[in-house]
N, C-alpha and C positions, 0 to 999 in steps of 0.2 A: 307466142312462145311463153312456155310456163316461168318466172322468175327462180331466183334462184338464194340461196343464202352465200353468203362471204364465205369461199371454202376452207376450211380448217386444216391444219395438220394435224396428223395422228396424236403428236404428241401434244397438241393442244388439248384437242377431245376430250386426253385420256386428264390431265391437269382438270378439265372444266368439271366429269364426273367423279374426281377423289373430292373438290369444293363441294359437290352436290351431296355428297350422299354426307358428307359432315353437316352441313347446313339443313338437311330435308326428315332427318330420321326424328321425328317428334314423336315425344310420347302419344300411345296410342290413350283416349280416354272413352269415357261411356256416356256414349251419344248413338243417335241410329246411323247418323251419315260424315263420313268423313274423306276426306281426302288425305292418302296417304304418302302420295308421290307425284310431281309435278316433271313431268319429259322435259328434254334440255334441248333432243337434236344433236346434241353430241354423240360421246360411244355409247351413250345410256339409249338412244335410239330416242325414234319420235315417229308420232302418230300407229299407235299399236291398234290393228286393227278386228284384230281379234281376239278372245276371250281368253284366261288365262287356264295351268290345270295345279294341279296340290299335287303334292307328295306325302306319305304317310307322315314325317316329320312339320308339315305344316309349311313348307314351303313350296311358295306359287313360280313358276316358269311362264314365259311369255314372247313374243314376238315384237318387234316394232318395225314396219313398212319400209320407214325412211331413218334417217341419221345414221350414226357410225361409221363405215371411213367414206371421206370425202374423193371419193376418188370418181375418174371419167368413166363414163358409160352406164352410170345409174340411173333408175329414174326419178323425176321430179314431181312435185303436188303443190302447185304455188308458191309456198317459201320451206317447203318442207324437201330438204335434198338430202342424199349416202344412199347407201347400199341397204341399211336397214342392219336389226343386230337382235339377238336373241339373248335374254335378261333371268336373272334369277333375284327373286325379292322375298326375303328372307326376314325373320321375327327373331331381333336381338335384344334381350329382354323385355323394356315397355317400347323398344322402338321395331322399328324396321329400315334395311340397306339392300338398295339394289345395287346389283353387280353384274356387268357387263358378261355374257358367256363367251359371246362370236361375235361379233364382227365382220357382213358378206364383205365381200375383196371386188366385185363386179367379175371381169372379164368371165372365166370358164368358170369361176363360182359364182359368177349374176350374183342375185340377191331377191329385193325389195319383196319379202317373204307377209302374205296375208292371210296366211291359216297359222294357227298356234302350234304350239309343241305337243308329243304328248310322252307322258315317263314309260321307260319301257320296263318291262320284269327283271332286267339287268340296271337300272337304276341312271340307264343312259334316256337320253331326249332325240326325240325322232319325231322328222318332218318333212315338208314337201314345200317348196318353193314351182310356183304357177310360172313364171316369167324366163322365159332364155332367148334374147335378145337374135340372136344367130339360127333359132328352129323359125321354121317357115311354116310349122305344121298349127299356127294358132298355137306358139312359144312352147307346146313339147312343156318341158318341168323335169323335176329328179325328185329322188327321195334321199333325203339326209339321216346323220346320227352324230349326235355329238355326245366324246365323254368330253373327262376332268384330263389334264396332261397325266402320263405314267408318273412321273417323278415329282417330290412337292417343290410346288411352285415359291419360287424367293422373289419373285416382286408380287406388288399390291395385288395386280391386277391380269392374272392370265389366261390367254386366251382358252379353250376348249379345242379338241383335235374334230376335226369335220372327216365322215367318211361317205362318200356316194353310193347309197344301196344300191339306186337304180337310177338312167340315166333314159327319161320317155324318148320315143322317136318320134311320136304320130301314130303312124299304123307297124306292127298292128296291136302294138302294147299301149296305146294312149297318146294323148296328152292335155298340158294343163288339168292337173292336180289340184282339188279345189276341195278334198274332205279331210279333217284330219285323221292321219293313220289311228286304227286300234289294233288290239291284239287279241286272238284267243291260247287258252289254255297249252297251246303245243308251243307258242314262241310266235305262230305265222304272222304276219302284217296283211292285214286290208286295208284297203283305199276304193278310191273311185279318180277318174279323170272326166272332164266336161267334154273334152273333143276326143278325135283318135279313135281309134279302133278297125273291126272291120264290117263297122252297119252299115257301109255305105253314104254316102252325100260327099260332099269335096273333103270335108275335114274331118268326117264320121260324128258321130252319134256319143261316142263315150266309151269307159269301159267301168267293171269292175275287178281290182287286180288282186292276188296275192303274189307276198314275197313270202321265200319258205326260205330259210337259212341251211346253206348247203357249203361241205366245204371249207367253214372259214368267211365263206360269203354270202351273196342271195339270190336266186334264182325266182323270176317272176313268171307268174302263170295269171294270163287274164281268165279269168273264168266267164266270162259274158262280155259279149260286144251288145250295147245299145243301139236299137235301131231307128227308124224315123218313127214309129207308133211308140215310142218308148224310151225318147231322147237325154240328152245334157244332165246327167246325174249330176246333183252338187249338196253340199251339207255334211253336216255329222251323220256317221252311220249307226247303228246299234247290231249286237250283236247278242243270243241266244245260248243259254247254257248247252245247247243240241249245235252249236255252230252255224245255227242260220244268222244270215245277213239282211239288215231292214235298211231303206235308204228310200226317198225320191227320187220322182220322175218328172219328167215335162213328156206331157203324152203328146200324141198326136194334133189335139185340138191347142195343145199346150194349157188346160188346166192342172193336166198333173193326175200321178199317181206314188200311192206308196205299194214300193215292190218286197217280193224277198227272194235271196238264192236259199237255195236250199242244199247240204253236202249230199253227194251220195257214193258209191265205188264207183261209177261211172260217169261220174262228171256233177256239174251243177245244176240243177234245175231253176229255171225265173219262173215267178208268177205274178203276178198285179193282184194283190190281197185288197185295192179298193180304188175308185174312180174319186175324182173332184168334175162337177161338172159346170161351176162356174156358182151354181145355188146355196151348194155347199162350202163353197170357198176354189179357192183357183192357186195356181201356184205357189205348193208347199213346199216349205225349207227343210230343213235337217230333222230328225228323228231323235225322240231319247228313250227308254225303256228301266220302267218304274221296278220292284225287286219282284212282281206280281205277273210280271212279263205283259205287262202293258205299254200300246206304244204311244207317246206324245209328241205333238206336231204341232205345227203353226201355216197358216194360210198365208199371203201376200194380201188377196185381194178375193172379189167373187163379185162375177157378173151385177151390173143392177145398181147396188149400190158401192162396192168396191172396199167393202166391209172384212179387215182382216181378223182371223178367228185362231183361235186355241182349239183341239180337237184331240180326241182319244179312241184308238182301236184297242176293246179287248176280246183276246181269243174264245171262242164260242162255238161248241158242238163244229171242231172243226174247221170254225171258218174266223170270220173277223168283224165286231159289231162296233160301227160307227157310232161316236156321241161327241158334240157340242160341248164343249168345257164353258167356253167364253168370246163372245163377239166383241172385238173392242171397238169397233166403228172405222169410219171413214179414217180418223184421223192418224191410223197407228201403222206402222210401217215395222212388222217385225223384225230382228234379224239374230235372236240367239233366244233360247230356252234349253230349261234342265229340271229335275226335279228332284225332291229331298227323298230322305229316307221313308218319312210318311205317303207315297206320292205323291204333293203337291208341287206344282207348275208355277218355276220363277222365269218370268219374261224381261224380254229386254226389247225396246223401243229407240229406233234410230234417231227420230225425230221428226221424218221427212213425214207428211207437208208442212205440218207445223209443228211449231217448239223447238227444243235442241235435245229432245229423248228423253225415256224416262225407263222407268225398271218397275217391275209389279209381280204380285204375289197373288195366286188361287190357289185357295185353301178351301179340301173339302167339309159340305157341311151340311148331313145328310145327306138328302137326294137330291143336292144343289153344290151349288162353289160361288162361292163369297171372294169378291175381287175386291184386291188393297194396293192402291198406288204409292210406293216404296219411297221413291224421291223423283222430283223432278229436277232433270240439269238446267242448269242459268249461265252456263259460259264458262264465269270466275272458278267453277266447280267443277269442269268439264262439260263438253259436247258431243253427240254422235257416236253414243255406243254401237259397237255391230255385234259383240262377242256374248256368247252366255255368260252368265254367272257362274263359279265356283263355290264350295259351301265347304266350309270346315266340321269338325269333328263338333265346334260347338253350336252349329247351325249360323255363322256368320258370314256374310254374303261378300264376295271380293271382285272386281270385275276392271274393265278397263274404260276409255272411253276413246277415239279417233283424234278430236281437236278439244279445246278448249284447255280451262286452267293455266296456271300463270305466265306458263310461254306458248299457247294454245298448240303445243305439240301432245297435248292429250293427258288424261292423269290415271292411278291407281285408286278403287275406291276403294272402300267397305261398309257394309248396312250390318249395324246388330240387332238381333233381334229384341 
């Protein structure tokens, strides 16, 4: 059985992060690495597993897996218990304060949320939660929206209003939600689900969805069921000034492909714009797309040596030409990357097999890329990043970490450049 922490009350929580964020908001100074926020497990949430995103004012939104209300039927990670809580952390003049948004509740709003948020065109946060305790289809999932309350709020701390886009079944709209949503140009939401659909196998293949806002409400349309040659989408997706959609694969052999939909008036088109065959790398993560409509990716692993890589598709007479960014060897286990405005490629390193992760920068230089190891984590600093990095206006790096740092419920960082 997994242990548990001493369950709290709400109103303790909420007591423990108004102490926190008086005690934690330190001048920021001019160093490359710092730690800017230390998880509690209270309502501030604990163990964030994934990366965070900015808003045009400079503030970052986030998730946290576990803490926030203490209540039955959450799930548990050693000493890391709640529902999990979605955070906003904020630059109030040389400091910075995190502040609680939501708060999952468990029962019919589950919780323990492992994809980030992302800001929608209306200034609201939109997400997906993987886990529903009660779906039999490999937990199903929903898609959320959270604002501000209508009216201004008269205490410290209040909650945000949750609204359910969308509520997965299984078949034949999905389940388990594992990219986080984007948006194009008309309003729509895409996504992807790992299970569900109608490719067939017990639990299917996957999908990829949209939601159109119809109504007052939102109407989901899968546009592709994933089949067994062309399985388990999961990752960030990218999206195309033309509206096409880029995302991974787990092919047939399961080293992977990167695919794309394409719109058209009759429907969507899929195509597999390129193979991994294990030489080239083997099971790639999520997607990002430089201003040049280039795409960047990352490997697990690859036959042989088990050697995970950085890799870039750009578009060419038509079609799509594979290059090698960077092999980081045996030891690197990736699991988030993003790129600046220049488009160079900031990675992020879990840690597994060894060390406790790291973060690194490829910067192009010439006919090559020059690799700079950013910081390594040591525990006291955090541990086990999973998330990308985010990059502000001034080229400064923000990111989160899983465990480590002073109550190893995971920390907030920042690298300057």
């Amino acid at each position: 059985m997994l242990s548990h922490k001493r369950l709290l009350t709400w109103a303790a929580a909420l007591t423990l992060v108004l102490a926190l964020v008086a005690v934690a908001t330190q001048p920021i100074q001019a160093q490359t690495f710092k730690v800017l926020y230390d998880f509690t497990g209270g309502a501030d949430g604990a163990v964030p597993y994934d990366g965070l995103t900015i808003d045009r004012a400079g503030n970052l939104y986030g998730t946290a897996e576990y803490g926030g209300k203490q209540v039955p039927g959450c799930l548990s990670y050693g000493s890391s218990t709640g529902c999990g809580a979605v955070f906003k952390f904020s630059p109030v003049g040389s400091s910075w304060v995190l502040t609680p948004l939501y708060n999952f509740a468990g029962g019919t709003d589950y919780g323990n949320p492992t994809v980030g948020v992302t800001v929608g065109p209306d200034g609201a946060l939109y997400g997906v939660l993987s886990y529903n305790p009660t779906c039999h289809y490999l937990t199903c999932g929903k898609v959320y929206r959270l604002r501000p309350p209508p009216s201004t709020c008269r205490t410290v701390l209040c909650s945000w209003n949750e609204t359910v886009l969308h509520q997965f079944t299984g078949a034949p709209d999905g389940s388990y939600p594992t990219s986080p949503v984007i948006f194009d140009t008309a309003g729509n939401i895409y996504g992807t689900t790992t299970f569900g659909g109608n490719g067939g196998g017990y639990y299917g293949y996957g999908t990829a969805y949209q939601l159109t806002p119809s109504n007052g409400g939102w109407t989901e349309n899968v546009i592709y069921s994933f089949g067994p040659d062309d399985s388990l989408p999961s990752g960030p997706l990218a999206l195309d000034a033309a509206g096409n959609l880029y995302g991974t694969v787990c092919d047939g052999s399961c080293y992977g492909a990167v695919w794309r939909l394409a719109p058209s008036q009759s429907g969507w088109t899929y195509n597999n714009l390129y193979y991994f065959n294990g030489n080239n790398g083997a099971e790639p993560g999520g997607l990002v797309r430089d201003r040049s409509g280039n795409l960047y990716g990352y490997t697990l692993g690859a036959v042989g040596n088990n050697s995970a890589t950085v890799f870039e598709l750009t578009p060419s007479d038509g079609g799509w030409t594979y290059s090698l960014v960077y092999d980081l060897g045996y030891e690197a286990s990736l699991t988030g990357l993003t790129v600046d405005s220049a488009g160079n490629p900031y990675g992020v390193n879990s840690g597994y097999p060894f060390g406790l992760g790291f973060v690194f920068e490829l910067a192009r230089s010439g006919g090559s890329w020059t690799y700079t190891d950013l910081h390594d984590f040591r525990g006291s600093d955090g541990e086990s990043p999973y998330g990308a990095v985010v990059i502000d206006a001034n080229g400064n790096l923000f990111g989160t970490t899983s465990a480590g740092g002073r109550n190893n419920d995971g920390v907030i960082f920042e690298i300057t450049p």
